[in-house]
mmCIF file of the C-alpha atoms, coordinates in Angstrom:
data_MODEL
# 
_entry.id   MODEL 
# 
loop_
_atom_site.group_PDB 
_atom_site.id 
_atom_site.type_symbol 
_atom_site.label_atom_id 
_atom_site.label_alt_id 
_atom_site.label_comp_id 
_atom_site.label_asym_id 
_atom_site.label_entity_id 
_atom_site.label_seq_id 
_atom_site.pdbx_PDB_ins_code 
_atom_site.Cartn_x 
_atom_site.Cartn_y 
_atom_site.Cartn_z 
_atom_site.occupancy 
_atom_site.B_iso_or_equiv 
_atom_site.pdbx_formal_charge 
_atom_site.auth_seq_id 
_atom_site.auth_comp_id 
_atom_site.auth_asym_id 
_atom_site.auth_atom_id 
_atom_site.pdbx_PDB_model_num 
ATOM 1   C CA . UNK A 1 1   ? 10.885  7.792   -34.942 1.00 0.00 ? 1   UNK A CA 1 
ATOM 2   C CA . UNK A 1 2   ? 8.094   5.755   -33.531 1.00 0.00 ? 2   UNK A CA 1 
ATOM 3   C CA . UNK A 1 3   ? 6.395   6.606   -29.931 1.00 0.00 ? 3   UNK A CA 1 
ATOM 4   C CA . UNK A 1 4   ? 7.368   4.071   -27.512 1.00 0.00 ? 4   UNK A CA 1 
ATOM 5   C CA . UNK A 1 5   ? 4.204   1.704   -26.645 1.00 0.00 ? 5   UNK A CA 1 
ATOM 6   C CA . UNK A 1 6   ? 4.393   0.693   -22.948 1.00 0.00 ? 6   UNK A CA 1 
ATOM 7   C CA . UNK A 1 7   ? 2.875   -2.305  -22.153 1.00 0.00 ? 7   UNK A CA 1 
ATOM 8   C CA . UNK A 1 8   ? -0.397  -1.814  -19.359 1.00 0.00 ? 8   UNK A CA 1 
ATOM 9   C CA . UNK A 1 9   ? -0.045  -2.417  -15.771 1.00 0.00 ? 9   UNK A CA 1 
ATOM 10  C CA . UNK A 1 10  ? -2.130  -5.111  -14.524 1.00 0.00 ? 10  UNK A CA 1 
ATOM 11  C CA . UNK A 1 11  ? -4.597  -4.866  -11.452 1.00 0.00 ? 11  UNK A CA 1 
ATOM 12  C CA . UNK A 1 12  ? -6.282  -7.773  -9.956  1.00 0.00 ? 12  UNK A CA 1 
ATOM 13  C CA . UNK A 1 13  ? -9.614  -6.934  -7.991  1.00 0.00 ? 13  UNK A CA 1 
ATOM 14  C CA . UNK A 1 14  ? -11.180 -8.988  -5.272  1.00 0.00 ? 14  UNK A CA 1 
ATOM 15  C CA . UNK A 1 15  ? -14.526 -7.269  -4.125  1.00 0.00 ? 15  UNK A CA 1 
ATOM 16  C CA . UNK A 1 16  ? -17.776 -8.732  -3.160  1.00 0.00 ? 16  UNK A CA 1 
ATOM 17  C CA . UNK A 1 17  ? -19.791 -5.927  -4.166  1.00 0.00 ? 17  UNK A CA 1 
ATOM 18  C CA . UNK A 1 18  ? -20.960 -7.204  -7.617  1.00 0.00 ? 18  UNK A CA 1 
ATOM 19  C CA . UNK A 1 19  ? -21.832 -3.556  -8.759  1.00 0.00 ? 19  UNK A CA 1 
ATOM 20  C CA . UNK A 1 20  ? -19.273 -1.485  -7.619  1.00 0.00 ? 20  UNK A CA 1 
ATOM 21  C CA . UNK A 1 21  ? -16.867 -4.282  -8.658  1.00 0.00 ? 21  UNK A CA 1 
ATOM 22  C CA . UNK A 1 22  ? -18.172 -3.578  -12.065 1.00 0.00 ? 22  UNK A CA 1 
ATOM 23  C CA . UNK A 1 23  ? -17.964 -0.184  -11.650 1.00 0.00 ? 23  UNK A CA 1 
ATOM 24  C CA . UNK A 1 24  ? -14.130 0.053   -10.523 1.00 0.00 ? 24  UNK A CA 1 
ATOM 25  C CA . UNK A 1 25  ? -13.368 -2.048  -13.380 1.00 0.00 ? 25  UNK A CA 1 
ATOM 26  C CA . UNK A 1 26  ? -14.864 -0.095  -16.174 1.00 0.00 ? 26  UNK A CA 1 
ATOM 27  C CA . UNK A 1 27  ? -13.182 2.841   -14.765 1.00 0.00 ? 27  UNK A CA 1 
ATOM 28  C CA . UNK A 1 28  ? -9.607  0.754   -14.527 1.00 0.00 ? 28  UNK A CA 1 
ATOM 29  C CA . UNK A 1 29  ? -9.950  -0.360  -17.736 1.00 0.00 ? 29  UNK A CA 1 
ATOM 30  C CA . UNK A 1 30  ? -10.427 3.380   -19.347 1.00 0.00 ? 30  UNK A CA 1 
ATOM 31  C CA . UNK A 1 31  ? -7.064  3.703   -18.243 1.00 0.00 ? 31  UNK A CA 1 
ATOM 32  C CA . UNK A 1 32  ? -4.980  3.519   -21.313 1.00 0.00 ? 32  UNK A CA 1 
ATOM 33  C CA . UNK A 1 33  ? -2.104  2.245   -19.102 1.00 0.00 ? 33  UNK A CA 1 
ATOM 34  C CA . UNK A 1 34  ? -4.654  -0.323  -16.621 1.00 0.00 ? 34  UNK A CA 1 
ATOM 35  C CA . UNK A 1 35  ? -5.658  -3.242  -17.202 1.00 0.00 ? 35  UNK A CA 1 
ATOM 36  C CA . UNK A 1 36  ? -8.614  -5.424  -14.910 1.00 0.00 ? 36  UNK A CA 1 
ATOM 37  C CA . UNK A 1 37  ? -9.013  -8.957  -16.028 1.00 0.00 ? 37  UNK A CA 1 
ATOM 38  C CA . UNK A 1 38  ? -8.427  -10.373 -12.553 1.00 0.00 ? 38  UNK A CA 1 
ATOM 39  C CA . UNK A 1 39  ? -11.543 -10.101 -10.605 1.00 0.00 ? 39  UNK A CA 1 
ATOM 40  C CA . UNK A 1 40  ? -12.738 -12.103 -7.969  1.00 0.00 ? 40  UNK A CA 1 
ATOM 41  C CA . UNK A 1 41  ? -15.802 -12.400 -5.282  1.00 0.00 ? 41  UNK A CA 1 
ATOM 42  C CA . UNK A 1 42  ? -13.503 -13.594 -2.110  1.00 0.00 ? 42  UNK A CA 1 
ATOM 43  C CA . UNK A 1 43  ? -10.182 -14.706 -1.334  1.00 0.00 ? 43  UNK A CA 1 
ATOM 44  C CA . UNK A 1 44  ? -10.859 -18.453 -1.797  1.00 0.00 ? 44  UNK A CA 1 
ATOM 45  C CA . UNK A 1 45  ? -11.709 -17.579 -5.581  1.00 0.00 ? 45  UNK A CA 1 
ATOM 46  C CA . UNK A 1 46  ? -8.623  -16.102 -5.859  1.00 0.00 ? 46  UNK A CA 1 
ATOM 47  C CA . UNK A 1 47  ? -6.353  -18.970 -4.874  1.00 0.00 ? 47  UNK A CA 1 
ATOM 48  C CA . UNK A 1 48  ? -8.834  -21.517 -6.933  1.00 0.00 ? 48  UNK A CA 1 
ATOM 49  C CA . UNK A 1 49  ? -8.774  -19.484 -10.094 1.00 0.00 ? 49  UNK A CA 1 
ATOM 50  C CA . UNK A 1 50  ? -4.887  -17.974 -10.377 1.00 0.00 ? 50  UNK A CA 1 
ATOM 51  C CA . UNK A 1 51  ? -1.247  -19.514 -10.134 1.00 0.00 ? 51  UNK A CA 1 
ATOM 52  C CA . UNK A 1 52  ? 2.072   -18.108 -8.819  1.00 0.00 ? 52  UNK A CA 1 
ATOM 53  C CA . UNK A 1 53  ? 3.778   -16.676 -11.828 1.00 0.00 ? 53  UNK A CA 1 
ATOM 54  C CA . UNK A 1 54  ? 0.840   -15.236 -13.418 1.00 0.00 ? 54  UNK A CA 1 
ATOM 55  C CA . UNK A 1 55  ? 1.941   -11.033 -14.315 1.00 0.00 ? 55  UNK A CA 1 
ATOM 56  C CA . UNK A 1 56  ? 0.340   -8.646  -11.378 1.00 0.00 ? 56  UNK A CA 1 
ATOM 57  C CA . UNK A 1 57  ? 1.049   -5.280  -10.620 1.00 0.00 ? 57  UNK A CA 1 
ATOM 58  C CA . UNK A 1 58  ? -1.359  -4.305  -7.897  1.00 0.00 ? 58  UNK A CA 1 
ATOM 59  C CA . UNK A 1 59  ? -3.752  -5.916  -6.320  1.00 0.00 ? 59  UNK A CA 1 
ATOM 60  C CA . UNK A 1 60  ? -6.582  -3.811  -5.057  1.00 0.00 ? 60  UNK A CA 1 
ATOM 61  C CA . UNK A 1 61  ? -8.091  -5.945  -1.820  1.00 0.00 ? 61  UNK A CA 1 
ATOM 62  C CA . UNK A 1 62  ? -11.705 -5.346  -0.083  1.00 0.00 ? 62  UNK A CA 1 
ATOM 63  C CA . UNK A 1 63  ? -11.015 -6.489  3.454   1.00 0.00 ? 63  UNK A CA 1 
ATOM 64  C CA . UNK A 1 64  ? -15.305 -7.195  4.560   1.00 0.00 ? 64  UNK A CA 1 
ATOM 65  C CA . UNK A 1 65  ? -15.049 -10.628 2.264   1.00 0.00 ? 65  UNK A CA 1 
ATOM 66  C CA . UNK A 1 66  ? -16.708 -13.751 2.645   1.00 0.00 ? 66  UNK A CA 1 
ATOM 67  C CA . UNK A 1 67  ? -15.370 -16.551 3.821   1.00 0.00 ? 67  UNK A CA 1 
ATOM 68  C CA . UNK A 1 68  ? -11.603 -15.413 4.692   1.00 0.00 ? 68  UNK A CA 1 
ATOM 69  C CA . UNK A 1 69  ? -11.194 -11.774 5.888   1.00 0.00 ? 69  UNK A CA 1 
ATOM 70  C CA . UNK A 1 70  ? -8.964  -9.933  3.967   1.00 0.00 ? 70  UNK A CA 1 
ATOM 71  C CA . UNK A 1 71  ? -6.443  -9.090  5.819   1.00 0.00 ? 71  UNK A CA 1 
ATOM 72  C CA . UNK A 1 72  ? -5.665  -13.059 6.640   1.00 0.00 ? 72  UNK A CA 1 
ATOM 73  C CA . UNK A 1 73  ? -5.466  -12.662 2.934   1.00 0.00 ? 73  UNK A CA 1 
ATOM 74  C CA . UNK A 1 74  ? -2.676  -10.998 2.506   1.00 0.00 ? 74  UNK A CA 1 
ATOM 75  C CA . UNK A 1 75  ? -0.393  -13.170 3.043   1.00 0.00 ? 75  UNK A CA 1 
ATOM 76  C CA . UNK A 1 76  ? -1.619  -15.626 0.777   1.00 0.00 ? 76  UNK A CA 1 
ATOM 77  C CA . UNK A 1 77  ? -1.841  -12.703 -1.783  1.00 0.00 ? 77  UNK A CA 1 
ATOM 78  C CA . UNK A 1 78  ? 1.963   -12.257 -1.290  1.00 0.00 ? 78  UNK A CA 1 
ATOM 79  C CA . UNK A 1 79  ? 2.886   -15.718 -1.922  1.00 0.00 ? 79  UNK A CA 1 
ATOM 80  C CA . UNK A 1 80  ? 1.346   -15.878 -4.794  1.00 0.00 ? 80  UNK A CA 1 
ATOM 81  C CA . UNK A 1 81  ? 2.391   -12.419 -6.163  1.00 0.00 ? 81  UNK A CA 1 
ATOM 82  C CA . UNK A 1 82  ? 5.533   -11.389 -4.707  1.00 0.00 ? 82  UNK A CA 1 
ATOM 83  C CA . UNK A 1 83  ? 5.892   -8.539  -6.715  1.00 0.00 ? 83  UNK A CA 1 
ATOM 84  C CA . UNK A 1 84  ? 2.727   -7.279  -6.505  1.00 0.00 ? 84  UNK A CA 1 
ATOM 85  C CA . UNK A 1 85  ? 1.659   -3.843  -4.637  1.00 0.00 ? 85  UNK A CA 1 
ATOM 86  C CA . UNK A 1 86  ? -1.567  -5.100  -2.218  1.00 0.00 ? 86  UNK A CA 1 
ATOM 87  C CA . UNK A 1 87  ? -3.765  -1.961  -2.015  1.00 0.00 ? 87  UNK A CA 1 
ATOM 88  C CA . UNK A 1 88  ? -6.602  -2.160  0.574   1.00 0.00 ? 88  UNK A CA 1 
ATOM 89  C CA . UNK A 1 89  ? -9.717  -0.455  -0.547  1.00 0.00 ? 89  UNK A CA 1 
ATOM 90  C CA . UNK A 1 90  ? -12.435 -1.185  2.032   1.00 0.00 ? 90  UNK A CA 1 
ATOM 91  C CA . UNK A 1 91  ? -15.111 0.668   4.343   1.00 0.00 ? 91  UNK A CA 1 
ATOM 92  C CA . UNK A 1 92  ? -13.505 -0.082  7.386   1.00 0.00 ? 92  UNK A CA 1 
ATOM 93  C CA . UNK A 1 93  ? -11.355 2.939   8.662   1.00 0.00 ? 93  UNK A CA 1 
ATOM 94  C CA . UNK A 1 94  ? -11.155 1.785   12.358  1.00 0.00 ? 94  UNK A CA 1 
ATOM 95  C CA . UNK A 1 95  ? -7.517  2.035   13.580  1.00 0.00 ? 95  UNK A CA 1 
ATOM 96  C CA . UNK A 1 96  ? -6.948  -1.562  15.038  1.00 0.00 ? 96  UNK A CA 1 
ATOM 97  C CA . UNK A 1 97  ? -8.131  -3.412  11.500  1.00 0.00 ? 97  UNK A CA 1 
ATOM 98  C CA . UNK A 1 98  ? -6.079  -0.097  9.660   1.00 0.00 ? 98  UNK A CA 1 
ATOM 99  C CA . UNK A 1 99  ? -2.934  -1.405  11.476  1.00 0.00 ? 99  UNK A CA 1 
ATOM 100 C CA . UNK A 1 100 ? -3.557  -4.539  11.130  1.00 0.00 ? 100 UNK A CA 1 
ATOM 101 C CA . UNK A 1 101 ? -3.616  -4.432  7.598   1.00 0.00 ? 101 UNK A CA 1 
ATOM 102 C CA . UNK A 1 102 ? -0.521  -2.199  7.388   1.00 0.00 ? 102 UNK A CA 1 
ATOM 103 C CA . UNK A 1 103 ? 1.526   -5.091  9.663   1.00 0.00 ? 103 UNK A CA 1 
ATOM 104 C CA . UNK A 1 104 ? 0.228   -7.872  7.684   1.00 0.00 ? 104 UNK A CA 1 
ATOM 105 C CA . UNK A 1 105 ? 1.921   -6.335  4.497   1.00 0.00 ? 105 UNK A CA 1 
ATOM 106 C CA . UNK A 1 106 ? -0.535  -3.992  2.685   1.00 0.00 ? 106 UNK A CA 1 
ATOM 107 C CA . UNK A 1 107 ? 1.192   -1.595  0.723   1.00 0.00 ? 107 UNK A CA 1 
ATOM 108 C CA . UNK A 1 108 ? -1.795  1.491   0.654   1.00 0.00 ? 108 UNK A CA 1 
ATOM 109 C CA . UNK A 1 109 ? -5.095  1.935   2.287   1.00 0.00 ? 109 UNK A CA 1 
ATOM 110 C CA . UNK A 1 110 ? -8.145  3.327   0.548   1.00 0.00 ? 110 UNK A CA 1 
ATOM 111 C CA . UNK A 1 111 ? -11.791 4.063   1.368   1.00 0.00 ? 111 UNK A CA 1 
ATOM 112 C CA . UNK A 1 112 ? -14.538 3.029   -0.719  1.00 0.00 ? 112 UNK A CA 1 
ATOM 113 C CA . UNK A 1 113 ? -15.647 6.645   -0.195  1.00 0.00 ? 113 UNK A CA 1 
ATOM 114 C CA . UNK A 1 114 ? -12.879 8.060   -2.234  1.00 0.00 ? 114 UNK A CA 1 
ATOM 115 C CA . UNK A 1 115 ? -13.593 9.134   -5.763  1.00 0.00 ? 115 UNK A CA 1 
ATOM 116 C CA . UNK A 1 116 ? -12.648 6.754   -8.440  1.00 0.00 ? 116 UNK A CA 1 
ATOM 117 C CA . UNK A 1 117 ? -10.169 9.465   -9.632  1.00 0.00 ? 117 UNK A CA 1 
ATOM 118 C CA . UNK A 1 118 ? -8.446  9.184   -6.258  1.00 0.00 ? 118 UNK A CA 1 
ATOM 119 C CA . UNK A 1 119 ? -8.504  5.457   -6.445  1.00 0.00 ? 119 UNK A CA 1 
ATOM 120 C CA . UNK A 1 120 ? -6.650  5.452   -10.144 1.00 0.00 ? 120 UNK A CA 1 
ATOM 121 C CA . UNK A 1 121 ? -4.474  8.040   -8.992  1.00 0.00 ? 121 UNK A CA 1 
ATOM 122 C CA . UNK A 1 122 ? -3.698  5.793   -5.740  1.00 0.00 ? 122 UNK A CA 1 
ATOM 123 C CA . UNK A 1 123 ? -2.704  2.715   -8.199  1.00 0.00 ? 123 UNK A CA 1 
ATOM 124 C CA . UNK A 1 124 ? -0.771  5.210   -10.457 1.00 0.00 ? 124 UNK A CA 1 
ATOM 125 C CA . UNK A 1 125 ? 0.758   6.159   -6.880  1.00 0.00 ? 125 UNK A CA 1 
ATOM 126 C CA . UNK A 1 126 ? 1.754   2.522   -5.923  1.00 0.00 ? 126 UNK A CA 1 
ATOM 127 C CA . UNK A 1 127 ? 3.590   1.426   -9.313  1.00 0.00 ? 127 UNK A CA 1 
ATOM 128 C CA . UNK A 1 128 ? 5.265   4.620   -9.028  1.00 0.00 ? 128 UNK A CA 1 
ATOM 129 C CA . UNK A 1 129 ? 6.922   3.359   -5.543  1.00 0.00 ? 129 UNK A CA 1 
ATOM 130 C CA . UNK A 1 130 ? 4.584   5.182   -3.185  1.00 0.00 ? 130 UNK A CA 1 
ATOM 131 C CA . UNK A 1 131 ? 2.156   4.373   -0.336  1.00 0.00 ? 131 UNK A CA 1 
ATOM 132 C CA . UNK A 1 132 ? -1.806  5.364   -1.246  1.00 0.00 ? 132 UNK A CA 1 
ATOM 133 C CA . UNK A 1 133 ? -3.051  6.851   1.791   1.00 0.00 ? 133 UNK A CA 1 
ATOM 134 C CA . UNK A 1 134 ? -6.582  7.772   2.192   1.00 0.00 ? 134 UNK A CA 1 
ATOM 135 C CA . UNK A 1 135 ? -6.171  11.160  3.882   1.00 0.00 ? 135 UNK A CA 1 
ATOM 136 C CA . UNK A 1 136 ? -8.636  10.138  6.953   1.00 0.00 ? 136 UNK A CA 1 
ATOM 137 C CA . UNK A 1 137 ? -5.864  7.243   7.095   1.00 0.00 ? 137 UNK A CA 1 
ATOM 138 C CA . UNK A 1 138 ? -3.010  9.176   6.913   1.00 0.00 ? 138 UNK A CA 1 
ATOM 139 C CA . UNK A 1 139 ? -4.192  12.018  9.520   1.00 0.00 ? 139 UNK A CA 1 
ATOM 140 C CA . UNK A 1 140 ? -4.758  8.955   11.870  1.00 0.00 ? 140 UNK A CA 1 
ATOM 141 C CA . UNK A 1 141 ? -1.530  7.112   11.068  1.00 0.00 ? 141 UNK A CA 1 
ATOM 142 C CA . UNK A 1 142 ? 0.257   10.257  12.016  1.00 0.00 ? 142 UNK A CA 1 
ATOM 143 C CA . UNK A 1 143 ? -1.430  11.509  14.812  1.00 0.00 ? 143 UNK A CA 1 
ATOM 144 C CA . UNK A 1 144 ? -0.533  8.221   16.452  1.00 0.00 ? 144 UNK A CA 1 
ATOM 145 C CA . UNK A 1 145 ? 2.739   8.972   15.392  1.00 0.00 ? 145 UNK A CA 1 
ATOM 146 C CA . UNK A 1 146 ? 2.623   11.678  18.015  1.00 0.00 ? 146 UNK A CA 1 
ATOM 147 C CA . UNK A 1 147 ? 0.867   10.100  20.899  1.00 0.00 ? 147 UNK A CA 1 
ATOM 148 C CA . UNK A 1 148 ? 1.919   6.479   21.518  1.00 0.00 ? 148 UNK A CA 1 
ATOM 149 C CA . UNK A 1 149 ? 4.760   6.340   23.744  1.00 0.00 ? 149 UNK A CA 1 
ATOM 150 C CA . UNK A 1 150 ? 8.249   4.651   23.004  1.00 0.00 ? 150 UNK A CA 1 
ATOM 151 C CA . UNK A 1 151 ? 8.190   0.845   24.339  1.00 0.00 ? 151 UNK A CA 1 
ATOM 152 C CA . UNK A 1 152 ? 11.879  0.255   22.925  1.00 0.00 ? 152 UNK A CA 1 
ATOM 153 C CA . UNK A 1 153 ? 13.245  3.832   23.082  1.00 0.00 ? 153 UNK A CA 1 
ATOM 154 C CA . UNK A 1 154 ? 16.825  1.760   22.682  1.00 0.00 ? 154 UNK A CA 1 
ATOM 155 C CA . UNK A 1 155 ? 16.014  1.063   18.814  1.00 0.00 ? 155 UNK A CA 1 
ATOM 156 C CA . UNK A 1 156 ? 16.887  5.055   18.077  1.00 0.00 ? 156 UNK A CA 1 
ATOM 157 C CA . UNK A 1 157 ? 16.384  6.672   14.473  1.00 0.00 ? 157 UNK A CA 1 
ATOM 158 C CA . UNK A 1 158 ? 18.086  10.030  13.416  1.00 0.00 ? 158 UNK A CA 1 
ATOM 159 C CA . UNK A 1 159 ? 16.519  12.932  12.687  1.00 0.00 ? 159 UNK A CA 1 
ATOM 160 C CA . UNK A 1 160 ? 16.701  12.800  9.219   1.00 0.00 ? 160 UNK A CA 1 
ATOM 161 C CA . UNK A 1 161 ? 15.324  9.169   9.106   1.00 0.00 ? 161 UNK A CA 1 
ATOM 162 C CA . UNK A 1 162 ? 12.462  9.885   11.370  1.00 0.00 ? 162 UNK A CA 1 
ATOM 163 C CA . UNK A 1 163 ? 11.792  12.657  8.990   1.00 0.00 ? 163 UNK A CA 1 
ATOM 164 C CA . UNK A 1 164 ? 12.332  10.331  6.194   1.00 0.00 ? 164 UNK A CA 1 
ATOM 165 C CA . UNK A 1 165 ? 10.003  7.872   7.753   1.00 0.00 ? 165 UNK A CA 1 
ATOM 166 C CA . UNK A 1 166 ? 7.087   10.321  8.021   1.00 0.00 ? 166 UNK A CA 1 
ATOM 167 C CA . UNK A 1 167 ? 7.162   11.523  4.834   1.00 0.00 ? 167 UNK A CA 1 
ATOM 168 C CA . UNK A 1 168 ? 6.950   7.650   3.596   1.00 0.00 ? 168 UNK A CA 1 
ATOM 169 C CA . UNK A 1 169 ? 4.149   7.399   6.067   1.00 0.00 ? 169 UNK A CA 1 
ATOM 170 C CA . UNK A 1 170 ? 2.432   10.552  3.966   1.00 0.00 ? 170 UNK A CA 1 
ATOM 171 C CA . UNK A 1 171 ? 2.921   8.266   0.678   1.00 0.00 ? 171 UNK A CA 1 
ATOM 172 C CA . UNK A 1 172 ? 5.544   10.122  -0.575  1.00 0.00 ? 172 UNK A CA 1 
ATOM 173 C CA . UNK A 1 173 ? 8.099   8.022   -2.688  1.00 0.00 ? 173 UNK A CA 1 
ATOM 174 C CA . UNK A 1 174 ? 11.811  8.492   -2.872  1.00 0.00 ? 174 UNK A CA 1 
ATOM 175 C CA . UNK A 1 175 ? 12.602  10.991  -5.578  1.00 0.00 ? 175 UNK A CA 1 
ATOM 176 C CA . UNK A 1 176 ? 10.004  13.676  -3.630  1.00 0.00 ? 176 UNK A CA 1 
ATOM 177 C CA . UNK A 1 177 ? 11.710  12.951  -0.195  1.00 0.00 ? 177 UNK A CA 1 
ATOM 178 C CA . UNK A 1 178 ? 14.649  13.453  -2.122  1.00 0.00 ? 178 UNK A CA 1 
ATOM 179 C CA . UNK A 1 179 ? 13.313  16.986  -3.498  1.00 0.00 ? 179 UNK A CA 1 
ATOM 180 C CA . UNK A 1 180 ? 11.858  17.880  -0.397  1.00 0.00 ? 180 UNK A CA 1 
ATOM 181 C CA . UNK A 1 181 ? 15.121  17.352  1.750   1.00 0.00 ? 181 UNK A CA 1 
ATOM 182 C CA . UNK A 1 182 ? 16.999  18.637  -1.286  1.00 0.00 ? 182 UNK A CA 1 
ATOM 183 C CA . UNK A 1 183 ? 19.500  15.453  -0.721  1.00 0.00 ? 183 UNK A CA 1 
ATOM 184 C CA . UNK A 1 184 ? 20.166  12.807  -3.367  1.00 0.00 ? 184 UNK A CA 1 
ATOM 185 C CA . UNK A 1 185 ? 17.943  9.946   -4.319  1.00 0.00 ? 185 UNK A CA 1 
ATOM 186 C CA . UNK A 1 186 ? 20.673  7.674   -3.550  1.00 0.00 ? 186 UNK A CA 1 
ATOM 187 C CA . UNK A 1 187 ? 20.950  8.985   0.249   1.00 0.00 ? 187 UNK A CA 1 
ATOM 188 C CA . UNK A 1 188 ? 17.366  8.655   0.473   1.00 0.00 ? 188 UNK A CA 1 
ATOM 189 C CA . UNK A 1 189 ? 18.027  4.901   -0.233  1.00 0.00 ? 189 UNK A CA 1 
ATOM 190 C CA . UNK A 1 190 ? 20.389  4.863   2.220   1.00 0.00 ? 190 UNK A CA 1 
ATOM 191 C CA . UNK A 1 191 ? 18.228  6.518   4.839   1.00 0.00 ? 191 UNK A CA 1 
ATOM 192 C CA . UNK A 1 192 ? 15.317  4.007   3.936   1.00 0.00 ? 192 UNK A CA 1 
ATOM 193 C CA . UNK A 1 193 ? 17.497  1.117   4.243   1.00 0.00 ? 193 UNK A CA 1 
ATOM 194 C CA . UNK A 1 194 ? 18.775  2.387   7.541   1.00 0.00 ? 194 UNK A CA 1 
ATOM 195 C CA . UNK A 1 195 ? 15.020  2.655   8.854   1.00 0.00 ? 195 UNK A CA 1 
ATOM 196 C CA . UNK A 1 196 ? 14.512  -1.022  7.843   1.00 0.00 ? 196 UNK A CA 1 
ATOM 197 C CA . UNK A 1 197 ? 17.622  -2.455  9.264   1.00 0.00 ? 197 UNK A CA 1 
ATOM 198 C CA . UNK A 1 198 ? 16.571  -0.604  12.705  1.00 0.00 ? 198 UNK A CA 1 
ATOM 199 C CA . UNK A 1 199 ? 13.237  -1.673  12.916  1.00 0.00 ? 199 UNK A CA 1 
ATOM 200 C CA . UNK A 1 200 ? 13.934  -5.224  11.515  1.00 0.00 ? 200 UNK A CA 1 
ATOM 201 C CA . UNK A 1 201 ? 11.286  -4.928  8.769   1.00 0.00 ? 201 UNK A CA 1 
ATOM 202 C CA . UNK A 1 202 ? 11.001  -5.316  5.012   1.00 0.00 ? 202 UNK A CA 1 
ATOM 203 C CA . UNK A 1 203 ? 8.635   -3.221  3.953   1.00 0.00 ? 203 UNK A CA 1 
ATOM 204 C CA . UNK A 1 204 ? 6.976   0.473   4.069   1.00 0.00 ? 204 UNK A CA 1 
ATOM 205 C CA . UNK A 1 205 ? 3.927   -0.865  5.496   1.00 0.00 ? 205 UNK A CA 1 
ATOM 206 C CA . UNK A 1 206 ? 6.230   -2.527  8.100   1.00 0.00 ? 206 UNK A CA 1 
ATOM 207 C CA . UNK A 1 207 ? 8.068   0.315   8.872   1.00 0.00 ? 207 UNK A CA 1 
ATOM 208 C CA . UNK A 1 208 ? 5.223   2.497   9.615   1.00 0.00 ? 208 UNK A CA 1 
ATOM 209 C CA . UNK A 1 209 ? 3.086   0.468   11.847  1.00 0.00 ? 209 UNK A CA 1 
ATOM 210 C CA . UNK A 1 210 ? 6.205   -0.627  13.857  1.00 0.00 ? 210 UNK A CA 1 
ATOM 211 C CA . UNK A 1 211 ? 7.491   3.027   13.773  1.00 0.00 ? 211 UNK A CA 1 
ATOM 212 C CA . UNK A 1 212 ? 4.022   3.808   15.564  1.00 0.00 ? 212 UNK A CA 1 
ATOM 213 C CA . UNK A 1 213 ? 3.877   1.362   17.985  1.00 0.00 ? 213 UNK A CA 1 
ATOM 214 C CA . UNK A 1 214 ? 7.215   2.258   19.334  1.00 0.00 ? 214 UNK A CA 1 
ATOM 215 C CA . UNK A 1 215 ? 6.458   5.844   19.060  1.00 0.00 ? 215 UNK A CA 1 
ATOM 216 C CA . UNK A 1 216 ? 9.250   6.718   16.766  1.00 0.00 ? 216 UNK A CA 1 
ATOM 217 C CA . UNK A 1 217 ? 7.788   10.242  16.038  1.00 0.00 ? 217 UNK A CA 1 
# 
């Protein structure tokens, strides 16, 4: 019996940086399951040079671009690629422009200071259904979590959904919450829906950075 041949996963990159854009390239495309033939200087590039439709998987976005920032980008990114994961890799780890990202729709958030590895292994992360956290970012996501106060303490999640909710936070996807909690995948769906329908979101990213300005901890 033949091996099964999976067809790559596409990335699109938009980065400024003309050398380390080359350089995060070449190391995507030694990926025997990545592919990088989407590559652009700024978000206005993008939009001139691709058309809704086109096959992308995750889009890895620099948010210090010229011309339009990138997180006014994202939404323009979503339109365009609905079913694409948006993965912020930038320098900027300050907490207002990290949220803001988050809220606009990003689905992961990592330094140019990680290691490449760490970057591949974030992508690999996001097509698998999870949330790329740089670990700086995460430790600040959640220690927000436990400081901002409630401002709607009416919208009320249980336990096991807050729980739920800061595991997603950590960028764990459903099948480890569901080892973790030793529950089924199935009521880990249901949990995640739940969270969603309370907060009136659509979205991880949405969840989280609503979670934490309400101080759902």
């Amino acid at each position: 019996m033949s091996a099964v041949i999976h067809a790559p996963k596409h990335v699109c990159l938009i980065e400024d940086h003309l050398d380390y854009r080359r350089v995060l390239r070449n190391a995507i495309n030694s990926s025997e399951h990545l592919r990088c033939e989407l590559v652009f200087s700024s978000i206005e590039a993008f939009i001139a040079e691709t058309e809704t439709g086109s096959h992308v998987d995750v889009v890895l976005l620099d948010l210090g671009l010229p011309g339009m920032h990138g997180v006014a980008g994202i939404d323009v990114i979503q339109r365009r690629f609905p079913n694409a994961r948006i993965l912020v890799l930038t320098v900027y780890d300050h907490k207002p422009i990290v949220l803001e990202a988050l809220a606009a729709g990003a689905g992961g958030y990592l330094l140019k200071s990680d290691r490449l590895e760490i970057i591949l292994h974030g992508i690999d992360e996001a097509l698998a259904g999870g949330a790329p956290l740089n670990s700086h970012i995460a430790r600040m996501i959640l220690s927000t979590f436990n400081t901002v106060k409630p401002e709607r303490p009416e919208i009320d999640l249980s336990d096991r959904e807050r729980e739920t909710l800061a595991m997603l936070a950590k960028g764990l996807i459903k099948k480890e919450i569901a080892d973790q909690l030793k529950i089924s995948y199935h009521t880990v769906d249901t949990h995640v829906r739940n969270i969603y329908a309370k907060l009136k979101v659509h979205n991880l990213s949405g969840a989280v950075t609503k979670a934490i300005k309400l101080g759902l901890t």
